[in-house]
N, C-alpha and C positions, 0 to 999 in steps of 0.2 A: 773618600767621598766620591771619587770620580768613577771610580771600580762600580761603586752603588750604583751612582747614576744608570751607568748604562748598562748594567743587569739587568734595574728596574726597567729600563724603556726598552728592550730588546725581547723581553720576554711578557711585556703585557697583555698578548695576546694566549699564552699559554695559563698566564695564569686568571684571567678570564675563565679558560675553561676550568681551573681548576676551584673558582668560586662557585659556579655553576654546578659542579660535580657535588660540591659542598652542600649546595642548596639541595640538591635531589638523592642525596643520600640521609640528611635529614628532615627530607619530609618521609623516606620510606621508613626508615628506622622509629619515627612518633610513632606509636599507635593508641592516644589521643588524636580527638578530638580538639577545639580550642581550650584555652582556658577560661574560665567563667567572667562573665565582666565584673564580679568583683578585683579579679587580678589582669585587667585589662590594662590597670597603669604599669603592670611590667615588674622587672624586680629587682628590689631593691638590696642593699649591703646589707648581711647581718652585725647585728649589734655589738657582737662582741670586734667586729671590723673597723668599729667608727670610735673617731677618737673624740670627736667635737661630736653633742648630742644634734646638731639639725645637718648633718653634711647632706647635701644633693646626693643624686643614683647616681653620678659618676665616681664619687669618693667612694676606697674600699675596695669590695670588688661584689659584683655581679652573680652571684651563685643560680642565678633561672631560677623558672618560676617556682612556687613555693606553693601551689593548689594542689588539691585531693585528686588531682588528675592522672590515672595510673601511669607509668613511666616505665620503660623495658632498657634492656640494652645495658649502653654504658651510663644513664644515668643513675639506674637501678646500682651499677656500680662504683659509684661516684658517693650516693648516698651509704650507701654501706661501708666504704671508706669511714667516712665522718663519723657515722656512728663508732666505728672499731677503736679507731685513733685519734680520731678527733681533727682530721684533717680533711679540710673540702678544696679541690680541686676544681677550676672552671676553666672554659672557652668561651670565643668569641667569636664569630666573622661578620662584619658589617660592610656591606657594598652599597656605594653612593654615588647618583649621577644626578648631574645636573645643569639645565640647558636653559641659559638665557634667551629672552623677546630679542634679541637682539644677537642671535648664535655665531652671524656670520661677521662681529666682529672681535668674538672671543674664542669661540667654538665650544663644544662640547666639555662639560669637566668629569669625571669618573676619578674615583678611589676606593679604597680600600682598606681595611684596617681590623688587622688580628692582635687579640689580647687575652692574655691567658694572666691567669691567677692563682693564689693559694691564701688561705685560711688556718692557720694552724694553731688549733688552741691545745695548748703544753701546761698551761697552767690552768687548775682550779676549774674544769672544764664540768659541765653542769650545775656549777653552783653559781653563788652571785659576785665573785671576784675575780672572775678568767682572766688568764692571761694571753694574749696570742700574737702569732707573729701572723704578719700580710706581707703577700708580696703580689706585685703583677706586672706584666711587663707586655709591651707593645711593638707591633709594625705595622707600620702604613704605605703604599705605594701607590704608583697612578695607574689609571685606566681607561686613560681617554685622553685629548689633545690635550688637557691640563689637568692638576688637581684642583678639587673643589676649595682646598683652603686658597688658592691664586684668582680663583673667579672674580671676588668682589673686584681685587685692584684692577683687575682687565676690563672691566665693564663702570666702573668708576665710581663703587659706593663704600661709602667711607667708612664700615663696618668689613668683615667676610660673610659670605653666603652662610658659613658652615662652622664651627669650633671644630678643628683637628678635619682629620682629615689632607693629609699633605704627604710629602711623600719623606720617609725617614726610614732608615736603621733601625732594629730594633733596641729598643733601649728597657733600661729597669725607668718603673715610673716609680713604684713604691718598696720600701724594704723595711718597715716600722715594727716596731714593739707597741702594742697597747695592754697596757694592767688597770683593770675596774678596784677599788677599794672602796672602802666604809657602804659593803652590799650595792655597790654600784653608782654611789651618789658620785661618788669621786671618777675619773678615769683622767689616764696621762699615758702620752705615747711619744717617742724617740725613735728617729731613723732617718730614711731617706723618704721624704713624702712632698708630693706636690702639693704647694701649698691652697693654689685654686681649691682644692676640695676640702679645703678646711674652715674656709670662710666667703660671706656675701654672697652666697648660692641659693637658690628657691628649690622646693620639691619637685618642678617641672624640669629645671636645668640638665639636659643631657641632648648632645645631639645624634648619642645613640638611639634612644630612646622616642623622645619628643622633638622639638620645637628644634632647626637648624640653623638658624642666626645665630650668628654671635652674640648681638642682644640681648636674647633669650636664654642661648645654650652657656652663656658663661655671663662673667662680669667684667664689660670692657673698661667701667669705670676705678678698677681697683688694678694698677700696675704688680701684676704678681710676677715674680721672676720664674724660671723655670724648676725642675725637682731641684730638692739638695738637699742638705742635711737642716732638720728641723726637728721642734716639741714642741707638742700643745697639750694643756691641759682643761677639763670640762669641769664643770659641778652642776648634779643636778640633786638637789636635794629631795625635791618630788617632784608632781608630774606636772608641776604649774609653773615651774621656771628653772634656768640654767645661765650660767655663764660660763664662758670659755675664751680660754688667750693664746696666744702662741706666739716663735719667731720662727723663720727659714733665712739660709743662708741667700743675701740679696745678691750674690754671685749664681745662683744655680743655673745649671744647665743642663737638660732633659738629656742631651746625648754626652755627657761627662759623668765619671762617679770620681769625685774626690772631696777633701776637706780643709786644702792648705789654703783655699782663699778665703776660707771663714774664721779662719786661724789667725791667718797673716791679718788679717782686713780685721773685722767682726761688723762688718756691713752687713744689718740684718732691713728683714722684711718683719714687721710686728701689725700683731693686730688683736683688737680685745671684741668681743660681741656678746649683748647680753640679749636674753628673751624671754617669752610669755607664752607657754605651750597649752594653751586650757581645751577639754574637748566640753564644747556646747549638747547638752541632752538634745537626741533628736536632730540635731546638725550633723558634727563631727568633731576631729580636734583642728585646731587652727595653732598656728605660729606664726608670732610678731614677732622681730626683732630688730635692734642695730648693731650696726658693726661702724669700727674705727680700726683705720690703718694708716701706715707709716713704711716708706720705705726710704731707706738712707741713701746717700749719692754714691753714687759709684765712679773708680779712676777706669780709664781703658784697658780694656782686657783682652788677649789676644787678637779676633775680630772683632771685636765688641769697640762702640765708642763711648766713652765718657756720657753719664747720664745724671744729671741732678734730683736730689731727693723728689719726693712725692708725696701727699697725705690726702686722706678723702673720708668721705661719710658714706655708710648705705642702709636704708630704711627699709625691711621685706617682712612682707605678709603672706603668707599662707594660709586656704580655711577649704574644708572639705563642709559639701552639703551635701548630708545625705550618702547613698553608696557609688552614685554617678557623678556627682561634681566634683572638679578639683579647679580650683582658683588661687591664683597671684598676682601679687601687685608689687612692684621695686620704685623704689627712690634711690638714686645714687650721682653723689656729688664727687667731683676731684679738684686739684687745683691745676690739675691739668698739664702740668711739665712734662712729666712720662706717659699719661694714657692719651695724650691728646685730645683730652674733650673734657667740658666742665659738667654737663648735665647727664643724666640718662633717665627717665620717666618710661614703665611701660608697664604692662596688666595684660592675662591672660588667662585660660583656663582651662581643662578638658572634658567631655561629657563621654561616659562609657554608656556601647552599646546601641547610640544612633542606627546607624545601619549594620543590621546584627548583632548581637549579644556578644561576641567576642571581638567587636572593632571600638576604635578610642577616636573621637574630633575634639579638636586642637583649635584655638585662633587667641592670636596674640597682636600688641600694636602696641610700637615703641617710638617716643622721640628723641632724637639724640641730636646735643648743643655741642660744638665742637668749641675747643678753644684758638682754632683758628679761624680768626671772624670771616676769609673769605671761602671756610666751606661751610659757614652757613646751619642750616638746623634742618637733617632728613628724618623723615618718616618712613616706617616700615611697619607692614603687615602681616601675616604669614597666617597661614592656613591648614593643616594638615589633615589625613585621614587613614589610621592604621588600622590592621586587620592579622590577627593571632591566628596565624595559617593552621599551627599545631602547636604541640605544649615547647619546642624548643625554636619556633620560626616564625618569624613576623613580617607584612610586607607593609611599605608606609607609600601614599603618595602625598605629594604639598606645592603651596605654591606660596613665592614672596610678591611682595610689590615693595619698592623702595622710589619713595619721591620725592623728589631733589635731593637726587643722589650728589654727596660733597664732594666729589673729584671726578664732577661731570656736568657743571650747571649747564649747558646747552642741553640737556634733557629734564624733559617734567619728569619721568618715570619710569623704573624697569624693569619687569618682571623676572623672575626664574622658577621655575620647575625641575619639580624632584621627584626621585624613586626611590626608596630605601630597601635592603633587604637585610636582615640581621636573626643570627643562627646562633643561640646561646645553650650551655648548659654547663 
């Protein structure tokens, strides 16, 4: 870890240029145009990737966009891959900076975060029972006086600025099996899988993507342990509903691959969530849903201290109007032992094509009850506005307000402002 450390910080500067290099060797190599603001929301996992039928764009992987937008190079290569073998290959590079109202008591945060993927369907591949395996795997590093996942605690608000984004090793996030049966109403998947992407997520959730709070970009109400080894199971019988369950090992740890504490122990993470997928004529499809979790107590584990179980509820809505709108809305309860907070309330939406046909605006507003009464209940608002440079580049800018912020009451409020850049295919 300490070898890491000061790689990463000795070298931040070179590899700066080396994201920068990234960025302008794939704007040269696009020869697109943007994507059309129907695929302005970005892109999503494909299906035969997903185990639970409503996982968020973070779950899975990322395969770029998927428009009629001509494509050269290596994605042209990438896609003919998949056709041949049935195997889709992706990249990532997302760079993120972020600078509080308040810089000169935190300074500047910058990060960085490459992730790469594979799709591999071995079984039953065009028909309606695929099998496939996923894998993806990630690095993140700093780029600036801190990383953007340390922001929030420096400036004193009781959420992160940011989901991910911090500085890590690369690690496997995912390594699963997924098998569709009875023509796809069925599917069930085994492996190593984070379980955040399996459950209590909205369509907007992603802080590659969208929305950078933690609020938004994940669910801080639901204590999910890190990757490990896990199965869920979905059923959707047709298109108007689904249930799904699953456990993960409640020992997981994103930078470990093993299985003797799930063995030793069988301290799991569980959770059931059923929903209502209906698409309104003329509207869209929309998705309700609840989820129910459980996580079991945990004894100390190397650095790790002793954590007592956890259970909670979460209430999400999702509903497209039209080809521009995308709206959500979350309820989510805990009893607060592990997430530290009892409540989370918040709603939000995106409108494609505001300012030009190929850019997406974002605005969201969350309240959050902690279950330590003396930090109290902050509010956050966030703002974004991204723009589909090319078919594989996107630049984002945003801005938060968080007031009464809870590990800062001598402040009413604090801004932060963002930059995003992120290079997919």
């Amino acid at each position: 870890m300490t070898v890491h450390r000061q790689f990463s910080r000795s070298t931040t500067q070179p590899r700066c240029v080396i994201g920068l290099a990234l960025v302008a060797v794939a704007l040269v190599r696009a020869t697109a145009l943007a994507d059309d603001a129907a695929n302005a929301g970005g892109a999503n996992p494909d299906d035969t990737a997903v185990i639970t039928p409503t996982q968020p764009p973070t779950a899975g992987l990322e395969v770029g966009p998927r428009s009629g937008v001509a494509r050269q190079g290596i994605t042209d290569g990438l896609d003919a891959l998949e056709r041949e073998i049935g195997l889709r290959l992706s990249f990532a590079y997302t760079m993120l900076f972020q600078v509080p109202s308040d810089s000169g008591h935190s300074g500047t945060a910058g990060g960085g975060d490459i992730d790469f993927g594979a799709r591999w369907n071995l079984i039953g591949r065009g028909g309606e029972n695929p099998g496939t395996l996923v894998f993806s795997a990630e690095y993140r590093f700093e780029m600036a006086d801190r990383t953007p996942a340390s922001l929030g605690s420096a400036i004193g608000t009781g959420l992160p600025t940011t989901n991910g984004f911090s500085e890590r090793p690369l690690v496997v996030k995912d390594l699963y099996w997924i098998q569709h049966l009875a023509d796809g109403a069925l599917r069930w998947g085994i492996g190593r899988v984070d379980p955040e992407n399996l459950v209590g997520g909205h369509k907007l959730q992603s802080a590659n993507l969208y929305f950078l709070n933690k609020a938004f970009s994940g669910n801080p109400a639901i204590a999910f342990p890190g990757a490990g080894m896990g199965a869920a199971v979905g059923i959707r019988p047709n298109d108007f509903w689904y249930v799904s369950a699953g456990a993960t090992n409640a020992y997981g740890e994103i930078t470990k691959i093993e299985i003797d504490s799930l063995l030793d122990e069988w301290k799991l993470f569980t959770f059931v969530e059923a929903g209502l997928t209906p698409t309104f004529e003329g509207v869209g499809q929309g998705r309700y849903r609840v989820a129910l979790w459980h996580i079991d107590a945990r004894e100390a584990s190397g650095g790790s201290s002793a954590k007592p179980d956890d259970f909670g509820l979460s209430i999400i809505a999702d509903q497209e109007i039209g080809a521009r709108w995308r709206l959500f809305a979350r309820g989510a309860w805990s009893n607060g032992e592990v997430t530290g907070l009892h409540a989370l309330l918040e709603a939000g939406g995106t409108y494609a094509g505001l300012v030009g046909e190929s850019s997406l605006t974002g605005f969201a507003a969350a309240i959050v009850d902690y279950a330590e009464r003396s930090r109290g209940t902050e509010l956050t608002i966030e703002a974004f506005q991204r723009w589909q440079l090319c078919s594989v580049s996107q630049f984002t800018v945003g801005a938060q307000v968080i007031l009464s912020p809870a590990d800062r009451p001598e402040t009413d409020a604090i801004a932060v402002f963002s930059a995003r850049l992120r290079i997919s295919f």
